[in-house]
PAKOLDREN-995940 format. One line per field, with one value per residue (C-alpha): residue in one letter; x, y, z negated. Coordinates in nm, 2 decimals, always signed. Layout:
% PAKOLDREN-995940
type	(A	...) .
X	(X	...) .
Y	(Y	...) .
Z	(Z	...) .
% end
This chain:
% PAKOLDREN-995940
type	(X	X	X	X	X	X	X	X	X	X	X	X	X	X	X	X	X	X	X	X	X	X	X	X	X	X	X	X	X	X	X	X	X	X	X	X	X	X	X	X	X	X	X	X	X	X	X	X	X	X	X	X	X	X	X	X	X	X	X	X	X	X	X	X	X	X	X	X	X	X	X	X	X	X	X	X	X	X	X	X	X	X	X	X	X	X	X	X	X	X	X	X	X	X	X	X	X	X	X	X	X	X	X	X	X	X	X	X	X	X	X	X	X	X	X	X	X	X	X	X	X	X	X	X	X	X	X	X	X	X	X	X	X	X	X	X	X	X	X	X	X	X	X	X	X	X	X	X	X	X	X	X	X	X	X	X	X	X	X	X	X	X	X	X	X	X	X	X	X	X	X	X	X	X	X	X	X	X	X	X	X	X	X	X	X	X	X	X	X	X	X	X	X	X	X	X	X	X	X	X	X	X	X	X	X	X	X	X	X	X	X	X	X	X	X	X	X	X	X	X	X	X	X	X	X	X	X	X	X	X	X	X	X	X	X	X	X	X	X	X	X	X	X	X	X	X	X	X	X	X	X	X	X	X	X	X	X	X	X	X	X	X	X	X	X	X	X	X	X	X	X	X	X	X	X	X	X	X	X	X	X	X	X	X	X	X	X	X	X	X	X	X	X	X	X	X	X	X	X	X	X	X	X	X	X	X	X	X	X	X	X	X	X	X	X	X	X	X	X	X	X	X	X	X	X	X	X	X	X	X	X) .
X	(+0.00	+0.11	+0.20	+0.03	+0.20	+0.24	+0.16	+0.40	+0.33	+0.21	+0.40	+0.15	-0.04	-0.32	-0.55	-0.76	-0.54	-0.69	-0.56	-0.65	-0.51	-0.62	-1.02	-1.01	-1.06	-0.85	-0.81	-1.11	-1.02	-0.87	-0.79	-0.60	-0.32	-0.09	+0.02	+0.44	+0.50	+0.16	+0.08	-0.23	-0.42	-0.52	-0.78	-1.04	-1.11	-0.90	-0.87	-0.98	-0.65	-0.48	-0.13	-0.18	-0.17	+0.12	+0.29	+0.17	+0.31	+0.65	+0.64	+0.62	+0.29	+0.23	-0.13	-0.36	-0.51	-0.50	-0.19	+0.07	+0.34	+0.54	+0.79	+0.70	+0.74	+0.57	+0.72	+0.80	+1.07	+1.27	+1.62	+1.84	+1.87	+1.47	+1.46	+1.70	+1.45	+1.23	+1.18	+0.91	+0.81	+0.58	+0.31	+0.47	+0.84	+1.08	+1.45	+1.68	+1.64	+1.94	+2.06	+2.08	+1.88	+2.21	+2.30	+1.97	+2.00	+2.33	+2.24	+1.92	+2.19	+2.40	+2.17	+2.11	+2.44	+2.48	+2.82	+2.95	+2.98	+2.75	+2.50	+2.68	+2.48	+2.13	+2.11	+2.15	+1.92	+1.66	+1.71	+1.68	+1.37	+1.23	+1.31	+1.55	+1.90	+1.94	+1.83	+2.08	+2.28	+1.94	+1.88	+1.59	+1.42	+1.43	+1.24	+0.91	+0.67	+0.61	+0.96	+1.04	+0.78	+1.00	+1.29	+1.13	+1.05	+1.39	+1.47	+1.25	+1.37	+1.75	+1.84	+1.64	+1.40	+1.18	+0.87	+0.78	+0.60	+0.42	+0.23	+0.04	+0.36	+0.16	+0.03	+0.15	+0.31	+0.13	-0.05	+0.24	+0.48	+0.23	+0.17	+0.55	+0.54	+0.28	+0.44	+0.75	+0.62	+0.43	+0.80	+0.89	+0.62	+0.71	+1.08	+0.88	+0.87	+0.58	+0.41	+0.16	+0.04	-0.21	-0.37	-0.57	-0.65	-0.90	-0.89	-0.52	-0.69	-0.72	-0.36	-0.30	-0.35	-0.58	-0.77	-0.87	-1.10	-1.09	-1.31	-1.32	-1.08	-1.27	-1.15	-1.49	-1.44	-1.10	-1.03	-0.92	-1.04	-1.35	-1.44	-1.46	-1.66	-1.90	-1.90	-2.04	-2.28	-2.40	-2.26	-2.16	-2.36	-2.50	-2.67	-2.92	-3.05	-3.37	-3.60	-3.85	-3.77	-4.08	-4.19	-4.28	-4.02	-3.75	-3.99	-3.91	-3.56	-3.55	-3.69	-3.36	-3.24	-2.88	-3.01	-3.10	-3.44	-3.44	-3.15	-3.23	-3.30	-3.42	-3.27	-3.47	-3.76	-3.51	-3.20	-3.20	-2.93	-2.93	-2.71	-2.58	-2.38	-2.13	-2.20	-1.99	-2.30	-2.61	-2.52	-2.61	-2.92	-3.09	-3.03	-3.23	-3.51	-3.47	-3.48	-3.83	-3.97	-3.85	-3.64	-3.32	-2.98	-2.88	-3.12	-2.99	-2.74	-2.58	-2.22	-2.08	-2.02	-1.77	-1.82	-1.53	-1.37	-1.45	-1.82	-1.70	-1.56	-1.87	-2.07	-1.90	-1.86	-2.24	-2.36	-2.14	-2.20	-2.60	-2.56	-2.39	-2.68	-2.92	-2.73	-2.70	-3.07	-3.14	-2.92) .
Y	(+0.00	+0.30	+0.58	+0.89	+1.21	+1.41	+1.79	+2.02	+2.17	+2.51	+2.80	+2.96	+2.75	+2.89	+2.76	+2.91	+3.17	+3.44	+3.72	+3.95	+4.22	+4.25	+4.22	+4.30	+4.05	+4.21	+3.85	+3.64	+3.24	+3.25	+2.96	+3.01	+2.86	+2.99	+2.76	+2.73	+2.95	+3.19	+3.55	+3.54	+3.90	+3.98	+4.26	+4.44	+4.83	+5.00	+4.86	+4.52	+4.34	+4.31	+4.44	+4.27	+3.91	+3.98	+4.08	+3.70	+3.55	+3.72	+3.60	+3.98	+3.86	+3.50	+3.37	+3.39	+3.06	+2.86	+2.80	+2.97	+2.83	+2.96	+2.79	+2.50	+2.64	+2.90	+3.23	+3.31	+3.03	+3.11	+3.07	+3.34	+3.16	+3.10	+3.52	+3.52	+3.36	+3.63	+3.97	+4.23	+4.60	+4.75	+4.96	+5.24	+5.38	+5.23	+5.34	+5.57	+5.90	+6.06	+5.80	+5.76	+5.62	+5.38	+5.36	+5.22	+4.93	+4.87	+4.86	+4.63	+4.38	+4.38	+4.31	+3.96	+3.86	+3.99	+4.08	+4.41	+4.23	+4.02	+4.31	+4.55	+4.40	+4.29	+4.67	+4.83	+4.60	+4.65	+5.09	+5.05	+4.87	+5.05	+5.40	+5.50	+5.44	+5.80	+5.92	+5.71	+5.97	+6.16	+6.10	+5.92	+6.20	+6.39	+6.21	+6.22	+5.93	+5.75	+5.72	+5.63	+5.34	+5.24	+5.26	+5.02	+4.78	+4.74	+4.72	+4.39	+4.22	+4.27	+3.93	+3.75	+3.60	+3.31	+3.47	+3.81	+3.99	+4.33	+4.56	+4.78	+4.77	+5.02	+5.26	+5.62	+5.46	+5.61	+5.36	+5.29	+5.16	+5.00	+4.82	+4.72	+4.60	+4.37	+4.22	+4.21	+4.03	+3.74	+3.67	+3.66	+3.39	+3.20	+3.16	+2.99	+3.27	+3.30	+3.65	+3.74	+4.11	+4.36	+4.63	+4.94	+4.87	+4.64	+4.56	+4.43	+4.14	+3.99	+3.99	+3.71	+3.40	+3.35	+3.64	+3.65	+3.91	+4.01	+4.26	+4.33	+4.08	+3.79	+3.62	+3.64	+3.53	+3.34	+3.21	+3.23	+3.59	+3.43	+3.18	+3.47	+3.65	+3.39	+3.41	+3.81	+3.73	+3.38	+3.26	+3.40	+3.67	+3.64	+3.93	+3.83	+4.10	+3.99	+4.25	+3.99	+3.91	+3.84	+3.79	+3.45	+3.41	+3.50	+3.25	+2.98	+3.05	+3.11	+2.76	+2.62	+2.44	+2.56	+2.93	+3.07	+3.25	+3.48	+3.69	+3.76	+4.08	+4.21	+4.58	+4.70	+4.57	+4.39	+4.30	+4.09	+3.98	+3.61	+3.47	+3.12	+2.82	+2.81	+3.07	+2.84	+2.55	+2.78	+3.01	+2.74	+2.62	+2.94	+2.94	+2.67	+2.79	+3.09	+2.88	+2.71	+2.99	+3.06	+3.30	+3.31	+3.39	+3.69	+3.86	+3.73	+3.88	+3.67	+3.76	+3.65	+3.97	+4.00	+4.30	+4.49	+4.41	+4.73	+4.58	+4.23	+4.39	+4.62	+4.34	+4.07	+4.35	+4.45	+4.12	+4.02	+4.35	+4.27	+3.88	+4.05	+4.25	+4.06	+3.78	+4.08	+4.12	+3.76	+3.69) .
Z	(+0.00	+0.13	-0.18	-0.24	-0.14	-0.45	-0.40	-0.53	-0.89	-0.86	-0.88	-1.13	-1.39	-1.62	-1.82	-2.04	-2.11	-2.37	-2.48	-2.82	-2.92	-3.28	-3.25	-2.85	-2.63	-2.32	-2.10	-2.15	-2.05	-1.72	-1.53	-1.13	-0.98	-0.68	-0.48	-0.40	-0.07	-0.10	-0.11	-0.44	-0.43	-0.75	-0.78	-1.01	-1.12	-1.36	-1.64	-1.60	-1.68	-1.40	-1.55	-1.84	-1.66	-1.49	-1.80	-1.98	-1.67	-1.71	-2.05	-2.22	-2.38	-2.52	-2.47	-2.77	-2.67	-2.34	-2.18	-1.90	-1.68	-1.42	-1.22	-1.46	-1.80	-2.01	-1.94	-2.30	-2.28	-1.98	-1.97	-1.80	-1.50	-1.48	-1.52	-1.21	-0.98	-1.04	-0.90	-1.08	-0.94	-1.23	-1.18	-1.35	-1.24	-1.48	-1.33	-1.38	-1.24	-1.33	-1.10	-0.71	-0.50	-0.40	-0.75	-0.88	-0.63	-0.73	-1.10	-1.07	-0.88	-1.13	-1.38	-1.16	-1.13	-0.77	-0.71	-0.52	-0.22	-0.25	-0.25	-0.02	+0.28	+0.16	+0.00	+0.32	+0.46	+0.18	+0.19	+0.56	+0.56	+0.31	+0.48	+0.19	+0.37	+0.49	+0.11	-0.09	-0.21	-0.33	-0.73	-0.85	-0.97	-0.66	-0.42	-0.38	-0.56	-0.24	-0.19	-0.58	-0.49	-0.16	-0.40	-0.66	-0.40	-0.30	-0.68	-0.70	-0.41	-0.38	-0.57	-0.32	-0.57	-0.58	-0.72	-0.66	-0.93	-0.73	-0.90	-0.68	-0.43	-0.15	-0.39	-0.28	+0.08	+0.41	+0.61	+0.90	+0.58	+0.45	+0.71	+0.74	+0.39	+0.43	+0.70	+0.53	+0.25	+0.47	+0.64	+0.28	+0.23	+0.56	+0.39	+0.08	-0.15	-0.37	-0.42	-0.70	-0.59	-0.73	-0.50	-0.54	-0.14	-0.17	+0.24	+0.17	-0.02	+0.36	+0.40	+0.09	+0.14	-0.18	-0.36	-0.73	-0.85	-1.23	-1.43	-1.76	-1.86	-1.67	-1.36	-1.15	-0.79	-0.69	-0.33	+0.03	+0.13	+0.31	+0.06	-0.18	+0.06	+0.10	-0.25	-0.27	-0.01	-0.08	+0.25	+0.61	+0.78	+1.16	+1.27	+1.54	+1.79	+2.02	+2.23	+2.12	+1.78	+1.64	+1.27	+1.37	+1.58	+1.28	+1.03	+1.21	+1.24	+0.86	+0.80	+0.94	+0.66	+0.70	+0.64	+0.35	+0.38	+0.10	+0.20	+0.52	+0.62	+0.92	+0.99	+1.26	+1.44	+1.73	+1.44	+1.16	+0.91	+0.81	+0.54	+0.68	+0.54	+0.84	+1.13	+1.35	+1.30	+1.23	+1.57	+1.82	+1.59	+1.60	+1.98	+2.06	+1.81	+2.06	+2.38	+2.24	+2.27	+2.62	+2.53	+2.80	+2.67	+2.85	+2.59	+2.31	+2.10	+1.82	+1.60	+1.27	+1.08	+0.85	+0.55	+0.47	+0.15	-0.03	+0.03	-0.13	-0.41	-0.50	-0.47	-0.67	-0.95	-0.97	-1.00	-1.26	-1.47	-1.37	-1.52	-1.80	-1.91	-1.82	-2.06	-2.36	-2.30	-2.36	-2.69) .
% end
């Protein structure tokens, strides 16, 4: 008999993590895992605990209860070499602005082990990508937040880490960079490296290869970006547009049983909205309910639409806070 293939532990492990401080409740039992080689997008409103995870998973806080592990260990016991696998950029900027731009590299290198020349060409590489190279001579505390932001960046990556730590990397950075680091960072994924980012641009959850959405200290939605979108709207949209889309026409199209009839919507008297399990399978289904009623194709107009993930996130976030009253309500 043939052996299973074991699948790599994951990068991430957590289990029912909690986390109190004094009577507060700030992480309420979270459980996700990010797979080896993935970009996770971890997202919620101010607040919510986003920073405060990726500080437990660095190890700077110990869970109350439940249980963390990165790289295979909980975070609180890594060894120096464990801490040299890792690369952080905090939300806040932490270096030294009395500093240069060049000399903060350097420093953070250092601080890994990395060698003068081992470093001399990776920084280059990283102050060029990052648009810095030109400014290296500048100190710190010169340049412009956007650019202090670039300069972090490099900061967390010029040890060539394992595990990426980025918190809110692209706030500050105009859309063209931004662009360039998200593509940076799936090459960086492609090479095996594992990423664990936070956004205030929600539409950059489509970049990651899984999404996890937290608020108020509760992990509420956590999977590829579609699942999770099929999550917000109870399945995939098709929007459906018909000259002679009749009410009984669009009843008997709602009684498919692979459409769910109480969240359709019909938006005008020729469009309607239909909330499906898989637009790939419901599409053709819906066509041939059309083409009983003699109905050719060339009049038929039939897409899977795909919300914007502002749109996700609004929704997932007012129906948790409406479950959460309606729960108060009821205790």
């Amino acid at each position: 008999m043939l052996s299973q293939v074991q699948r790599p532990a994951p990068m991430i492990n957590m289990q029912g993590a909690v986390k109190e401080f004094g009577s507060t409740t700030v992480i309420d039992n979270i459980s996700l895992q990010v797979p080896r080689g993935s970009i996770y997008c971890f997202i919620g409103p101010s607040g919510s605990g986003k920073t405060t995870v990726i500080r437990m998973l660095n190890g700077v806080y110990a869970p109350t209860s439940g249980s963390v592990e990165v790289m295979g260990k909980a975070p609180t016991r890594w060894t120096t070499t464990d801490r040299e696998q890792v690369g952080y950029m905090p939300q806040l900027f932490v270096l030294y602005p009395n500093l240069s731009v060049e000399e903060n590299v350097d420093f953070a290198a250092s601080a890994y082990g990395m060698g003068w020349w081992a470093r001399r060409g990776p920084k280059r590489q990283l102050l060029e990508f990052v648009g810095l190279w030109e400014h290296r001579h500048k100190l710190a505390r010169s340049i412009s937040g956007g650019m202090q932001r670039r300069l972090e960046l490099a900061c967390a990556l010029i040890h060539d880490p394992v595990l990426i730590f980025l918190d809110e990397p692209t706030a500050g950075i105009d859309p063209i960079l931004r662009a360039t680091v998200w593509e940076h960072l799936r090459h960086l994924r492609d090479q095996g490296k594992t990423i664990f980012v936070t956004t205030q641009y929600v539409t950059e959850a489509e970049y990651c290869d899984r999404v996890g959405l937290i608020n108020k200290g509760r992990l509420i939605a956590d999977g590829t970006p579609d699942q999770v979108r099929k999550m917000a709207f109870g399945g995939e949209i098709v929007r459906l547009t018909c000259d002679r889309l009749t009410s009984d026409l669009l009843q008997h199209i709602e009684d498919l049983p692979q459409i769910a009839d109480d969240k359709s919507r019909r938006i005008s008297r020729t469009t309607a909205e239909l909330i499906v399990d898989e637009a790939s399978t419901a599409m053709p289904l819906i066509l041939g309910v059309m083409n009983s009623y003699g109905i050719p194709l060339e009049q038929i107009t039939i897409e899977e639409i795909k919300p914007p993930y502002d749109d996700v996130f609004v929704r997932l976030i007012q129906d948790e806070e409406k479950l959460a009253r309606t729960m108060e309500r009821l205790a």
